[in-house]
N, C-alpha and C positions, 0 to 999 in steps of 0.2 A: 171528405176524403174522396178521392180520383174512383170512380166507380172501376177502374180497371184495375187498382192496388186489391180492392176489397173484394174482385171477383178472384186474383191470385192466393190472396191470402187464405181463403174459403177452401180453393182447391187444393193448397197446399193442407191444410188444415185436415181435408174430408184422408189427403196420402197418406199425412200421419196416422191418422185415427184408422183406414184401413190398413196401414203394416202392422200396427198395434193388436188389431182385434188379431189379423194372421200369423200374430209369432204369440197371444194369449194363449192361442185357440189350439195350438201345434201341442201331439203329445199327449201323457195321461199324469199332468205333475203332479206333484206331491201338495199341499193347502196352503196356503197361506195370506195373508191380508190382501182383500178387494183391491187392485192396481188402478189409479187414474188413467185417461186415454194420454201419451206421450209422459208424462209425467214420472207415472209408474207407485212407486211406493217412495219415493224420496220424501213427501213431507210426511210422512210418520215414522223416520226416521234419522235419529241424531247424528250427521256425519261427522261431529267432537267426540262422540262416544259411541263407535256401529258396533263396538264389543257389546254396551250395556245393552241395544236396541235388540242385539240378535238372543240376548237370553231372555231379553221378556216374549220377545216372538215365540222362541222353542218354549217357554213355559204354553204358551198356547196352543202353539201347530204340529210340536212333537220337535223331536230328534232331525226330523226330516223334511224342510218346509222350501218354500220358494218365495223372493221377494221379487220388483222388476226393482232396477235401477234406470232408469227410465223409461225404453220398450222393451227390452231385454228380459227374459227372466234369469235368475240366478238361483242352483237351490244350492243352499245350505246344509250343510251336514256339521251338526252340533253333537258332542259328546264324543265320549273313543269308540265305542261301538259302531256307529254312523260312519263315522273317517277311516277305522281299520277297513271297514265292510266295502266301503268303494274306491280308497287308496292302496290298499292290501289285497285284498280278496278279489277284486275287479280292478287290479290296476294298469290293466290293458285299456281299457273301456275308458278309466278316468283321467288316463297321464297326458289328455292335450291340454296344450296352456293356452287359457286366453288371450288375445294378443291386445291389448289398449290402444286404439286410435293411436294416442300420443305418441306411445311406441312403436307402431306400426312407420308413423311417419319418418322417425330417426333412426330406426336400424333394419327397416323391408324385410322384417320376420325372420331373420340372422341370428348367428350368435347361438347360445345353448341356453339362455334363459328366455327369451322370447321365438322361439321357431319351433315348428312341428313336422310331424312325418320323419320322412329319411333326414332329412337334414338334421333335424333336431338328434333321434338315436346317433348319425353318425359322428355330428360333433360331439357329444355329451360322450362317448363311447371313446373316440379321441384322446378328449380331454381330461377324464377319468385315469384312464392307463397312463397318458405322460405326467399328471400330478402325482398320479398312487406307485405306480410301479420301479422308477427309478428315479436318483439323483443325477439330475442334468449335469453332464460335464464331471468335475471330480468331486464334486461337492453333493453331499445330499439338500434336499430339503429343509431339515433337520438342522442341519448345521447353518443356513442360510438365516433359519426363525432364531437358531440360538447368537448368531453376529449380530444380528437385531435387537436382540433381549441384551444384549451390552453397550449397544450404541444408546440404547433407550436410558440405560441404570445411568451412563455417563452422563445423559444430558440431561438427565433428569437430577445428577449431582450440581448440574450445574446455575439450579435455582437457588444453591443455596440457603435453605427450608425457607426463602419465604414464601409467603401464599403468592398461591397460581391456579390457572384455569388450565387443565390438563386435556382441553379438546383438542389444539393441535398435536401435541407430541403423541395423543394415543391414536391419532389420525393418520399421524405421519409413518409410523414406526411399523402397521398392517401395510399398508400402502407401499413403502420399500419392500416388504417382503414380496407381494407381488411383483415390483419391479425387478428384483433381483431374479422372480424364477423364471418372468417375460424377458427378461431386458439380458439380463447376468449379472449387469451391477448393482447394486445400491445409489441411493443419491446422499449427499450431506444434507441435511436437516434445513440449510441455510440456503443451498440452491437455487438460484432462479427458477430456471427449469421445472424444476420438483415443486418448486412452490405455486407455477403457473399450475400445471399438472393437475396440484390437488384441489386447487382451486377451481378450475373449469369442472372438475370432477362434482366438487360439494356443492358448486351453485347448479349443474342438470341435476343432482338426488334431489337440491331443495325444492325447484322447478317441478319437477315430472311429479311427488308430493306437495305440491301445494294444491290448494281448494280451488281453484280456478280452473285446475288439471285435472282434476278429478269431474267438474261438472263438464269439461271438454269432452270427456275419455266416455261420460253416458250421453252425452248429446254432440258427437262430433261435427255434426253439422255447422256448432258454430267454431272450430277451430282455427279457420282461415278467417276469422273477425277478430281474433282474438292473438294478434299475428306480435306483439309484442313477446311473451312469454315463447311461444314456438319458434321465432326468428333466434331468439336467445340461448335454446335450447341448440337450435341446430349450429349455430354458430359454433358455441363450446364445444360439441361435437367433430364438426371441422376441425378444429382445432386441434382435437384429440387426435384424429384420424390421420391429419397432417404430420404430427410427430411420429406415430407409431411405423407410419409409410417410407418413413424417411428412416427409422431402424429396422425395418426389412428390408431397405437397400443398400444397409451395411451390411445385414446378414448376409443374404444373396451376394455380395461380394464375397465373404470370405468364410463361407459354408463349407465345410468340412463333414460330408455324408454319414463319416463314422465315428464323429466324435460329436454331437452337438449340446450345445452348452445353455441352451433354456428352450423356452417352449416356443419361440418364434422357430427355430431352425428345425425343432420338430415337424411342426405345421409346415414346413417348405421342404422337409424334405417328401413328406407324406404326400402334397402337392405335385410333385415330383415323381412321384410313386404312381398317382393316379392321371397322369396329365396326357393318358389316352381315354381316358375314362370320360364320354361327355354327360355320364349324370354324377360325375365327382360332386361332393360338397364343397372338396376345400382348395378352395381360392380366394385370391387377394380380400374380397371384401368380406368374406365369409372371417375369413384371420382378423380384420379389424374389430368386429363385431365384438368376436369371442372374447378377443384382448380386451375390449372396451367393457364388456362382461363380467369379467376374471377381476378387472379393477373397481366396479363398483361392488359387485357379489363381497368381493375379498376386501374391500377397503371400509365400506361404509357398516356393516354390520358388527364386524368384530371389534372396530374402533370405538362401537356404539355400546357395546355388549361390556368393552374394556370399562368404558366412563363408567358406565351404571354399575360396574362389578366394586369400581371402589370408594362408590358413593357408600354403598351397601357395606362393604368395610370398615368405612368411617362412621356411621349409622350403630354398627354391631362390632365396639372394640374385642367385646370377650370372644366372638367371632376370630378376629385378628391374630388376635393372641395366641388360641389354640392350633391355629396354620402356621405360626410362625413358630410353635415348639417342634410341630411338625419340619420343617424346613430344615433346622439346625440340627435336631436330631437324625433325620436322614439324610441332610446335602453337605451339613454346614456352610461355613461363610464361604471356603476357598477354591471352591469349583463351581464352574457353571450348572444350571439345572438342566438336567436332561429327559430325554420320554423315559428311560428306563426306569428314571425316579417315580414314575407313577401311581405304577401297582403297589408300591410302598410305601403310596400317602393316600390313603382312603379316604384321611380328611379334607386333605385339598380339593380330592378329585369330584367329593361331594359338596363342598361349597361353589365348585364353578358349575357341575349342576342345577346348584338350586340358584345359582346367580339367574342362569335360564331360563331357569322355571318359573323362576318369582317375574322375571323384568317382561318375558313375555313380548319378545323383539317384534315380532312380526304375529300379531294375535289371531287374521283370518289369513293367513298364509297369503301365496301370491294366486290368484283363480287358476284352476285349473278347468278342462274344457270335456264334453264328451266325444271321442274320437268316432263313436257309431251311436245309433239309438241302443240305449241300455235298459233292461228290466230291474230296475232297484226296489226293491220292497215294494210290489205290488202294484209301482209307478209305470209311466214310459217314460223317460227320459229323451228328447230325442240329440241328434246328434251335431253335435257345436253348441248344446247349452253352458253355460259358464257353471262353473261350478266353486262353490267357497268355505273351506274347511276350514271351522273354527279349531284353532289349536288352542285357544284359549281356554275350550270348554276342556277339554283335554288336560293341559299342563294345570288347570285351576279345578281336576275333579278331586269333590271331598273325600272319595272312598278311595282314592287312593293318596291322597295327600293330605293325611288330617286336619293340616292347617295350611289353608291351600291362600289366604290372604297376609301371611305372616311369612318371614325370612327365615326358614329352619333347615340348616344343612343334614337333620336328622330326619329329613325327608328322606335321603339314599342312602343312611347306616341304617348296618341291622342292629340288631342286641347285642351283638361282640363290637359294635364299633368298624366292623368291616362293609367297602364300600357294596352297597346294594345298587343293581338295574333295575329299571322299570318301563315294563311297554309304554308306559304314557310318555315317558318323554320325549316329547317331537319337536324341540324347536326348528329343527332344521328340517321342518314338514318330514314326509315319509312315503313311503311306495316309490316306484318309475323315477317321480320327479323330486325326490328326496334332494338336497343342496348336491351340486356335485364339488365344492370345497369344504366339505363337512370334514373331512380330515385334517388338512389345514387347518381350520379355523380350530378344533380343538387344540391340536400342535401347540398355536399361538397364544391361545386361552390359558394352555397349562403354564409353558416356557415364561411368557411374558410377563402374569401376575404372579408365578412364583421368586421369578427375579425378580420384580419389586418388591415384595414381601423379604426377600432373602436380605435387598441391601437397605432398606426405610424401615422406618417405622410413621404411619399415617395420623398425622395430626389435622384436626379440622377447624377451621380459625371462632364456630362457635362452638355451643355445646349441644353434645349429641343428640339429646330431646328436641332441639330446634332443627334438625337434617329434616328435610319432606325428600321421603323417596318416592313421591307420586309421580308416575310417570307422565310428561305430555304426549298429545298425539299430533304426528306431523303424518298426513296421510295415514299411511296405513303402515307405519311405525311406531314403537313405543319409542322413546327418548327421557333422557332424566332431565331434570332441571339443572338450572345453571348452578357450579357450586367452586369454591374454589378450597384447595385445600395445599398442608406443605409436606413437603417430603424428607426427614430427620433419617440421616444415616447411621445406621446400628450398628 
């Protein structure tokens, strides 16, 4: 070998190994498994299964431990106690988010799910009050999820029961909803456009989780070698960005101050509002971001959460059953479901619940980061450590979920049969950085599978002992397997 490769190499080698020892050495962390130099803890660690790996850690290092994922460390917070105590209790200190190489390259720290500081409060603060607080234009929310939930019942009559794979329609049918509250309108099913849309959409989710992504996101050094997957990525992107820019120049046409009609016209008018302001947030690229945001947050989660809700149905007919007595006895057949039907279906309300609880969407949430040096139990912490809340140990504790690897929607009834809360339940993480379309996504959780329940009845083309509701893992998602089933109208 070129004695001048081998002396680069050497030195490259000695830079690793000093960042290494200087980001070890930073701080007073919490214990956990001996790290390799660059490495880190990766090979004692299952990336098929980082739920299983991180409970045999805590059975050794506590509640409280730190791995590297390559030079980095990460500490972990296992159980509720751990995660209330630094996403609740310290949730100033905890709610920066780590931002992934990957992501760093396709959205430049934007948007409300990957950005920090003012940016971050301001749009997340934005964006909260135009989803929470009013019905854009004359239509609420509400009523947007419930034209949805009939779009969906029709086309879902229109399989005619025979077997189908239900991943596009419960893909599609979240996905209009955010279009409708970004856009105004809805799209047909059958679309072009829509179909482009969700497409460019589900191949970056599959991209940005894949393994290849994941070993970029702790060593991004090699991401510019690795330029097929990221070229790909940004492409779709573009693409996305291209459309969305091209419906804020129809807004900006014909924007109407006092009236406006989703949340693009929002975001321009607020723009509008601040466009003396030079440390504004919200500008052009900042609005794509969000959008771009709003659609995978809003699209790819609860259309995930839909599949797995009615695998799990077809799994547990007497489950079915009992929801569906529920249904007819307080909606019947000839009106649509509404939120108000909620509080007077406790059973429902705790089967979507324990849908959560059990499927376990998202097991170590998405990192969160330290915004300064923190004192956590005895530790230093210091500041921009990543940080990784198993919710898994949470939503799957035995003391408060008797039977925390079994499907029981008498996890949230009490003794009367009335629906029961529980602080553990965190699917949609908690503290600062809690989802900020957690309202939504319940909305659609409730509307959506109670119209289906209202007008099917769920048949599965085998028998039920033969269902696996094990879930795979695609990055750092839970997902169900492939299953097809048909939809008999009642």
């Amino acid at each position: 070998m070129d004695p001048t490769v081998v002396l680069v190499l050497c030195l490259s080698l000695l830079l690793l190994f000093s960042l290494w020892k200087q980001s070890h050495g930073r701080g007073n962390l919490p214990p956990g498994p001996t790290p390799l130099p660059i490495l880190g803890n990766i090979l004692q660690i299952d990336f098929k299964n980082l739920t299983k790996s991180l409970t045999k850690l805590s059975e050794v290092y506590g509640p409280v431990f730190t791995v590297y994922l390559g030079m980095k460390p990460t500490v972990v917070l296992y159980g509720y106690e751990a995660v209330k105590e630094a996403l609740i209790d310290l949730g100033e200190e905890f709610s920066g988010r780590n931002i992934p190489p990957m992501n760093e390259k396709v959205n430049k720290g934007l948007g409300v799910i990957f950005s920090n500081g003012k940016r971050w409060k301001d749009t997340r603060r934005f964006s909260l009050m135009t989803l929470r607080n009013f019905g854009m234009g004359k239509r609420s929310i509400e009523e947007r999820v419930q034209e949805e939930a009939r779009c969906l019942v029709e086309d879902l009559r229109q399989t005619n029961t025979s077997p189908c794979d239900p991943t596009f329609i419960l893909g599609a049918a979240p996905c209009n909803v955010i279009c409708s509250v970004i856009f105004q309108n809805r799209f047909d099913y059958k679309d072009q456009q829509f179909l482009n849309l969700i497409g460019r959409l589900n191949e970056n989710f599959r991209l940005v989780n894949s393994k290849i992504v994941q070993v970029c996101n702790m060593f991004p050094f090699i991401i510019d070698y690795l330029p097929r997957n990221s070229k790909q990525t940004i492409k779709n992107t573009t693409y996305i960005k291209n459309y969305v820019l091209e419906k804020v120049k129809e807004h900006q046409e014909s924007l109407d101050i006092n009236n406006p009609r989703d949340f693009i016209d929002c975001f321009l008018i607020k723009m509008e509002q601040e466009k003396n302001n030079p440390q504004s947030e919200f500008t052009i690229d900042n609005l794509f971001v969000t959008v771009f945001d709003l659609f995978v947050a809003g699209t790819e989660t609860t259309s995930t959460t839909l599949r797995y809700g009615l695998l799990l149905l077809l799994k547990h007919p007497e489950v079915t059953a009992k929801v569906q007595e529920e249904i007819e006895r307080v909606i019947g057949r000839h009106r649509s479901p509404s939120m108000q039907d909620r509080s007077r279906m406790p059973y429902m309300d705790a089967v979507i619940h324990e849908i959560q609880r059990y499927i376990d969407l998202i097991p170590n949430s998405l990192p969160h980061a330290t915004t300064c040096d923190v004192k956590f139990r005895n530790y230093l912490i210091p500041k921009g450590t990543q940080i990784l809340p198993s919710l898994n140990s949470v939503l799957h504790d035995d003391k408060e979920f008797p039977k925390p690897e079994e499907f029981d929607p008498g996890h949230f009834l009490d003794k009367s049969g009335n629906f029961k809360k529980s602080d553990y339940f965190m699917p949609f993480s908690t503290g600062k950085r809690v989802c900020a379309g957690e309202g939504l996504a319940r909305m659609e959780l409730f509307l959506f599978l109670t119209s289906i329940l209202q007008n099917f009845t769920l048949k599965p083309p085998v028998d039920t002992k033969e269902i696996d509701t094990t879930p795979l893992v695609s990055g750092f998602i839970h997902v169900p397997p492939f299953y097809k089933l048909s939809f008999i109208p009642v």
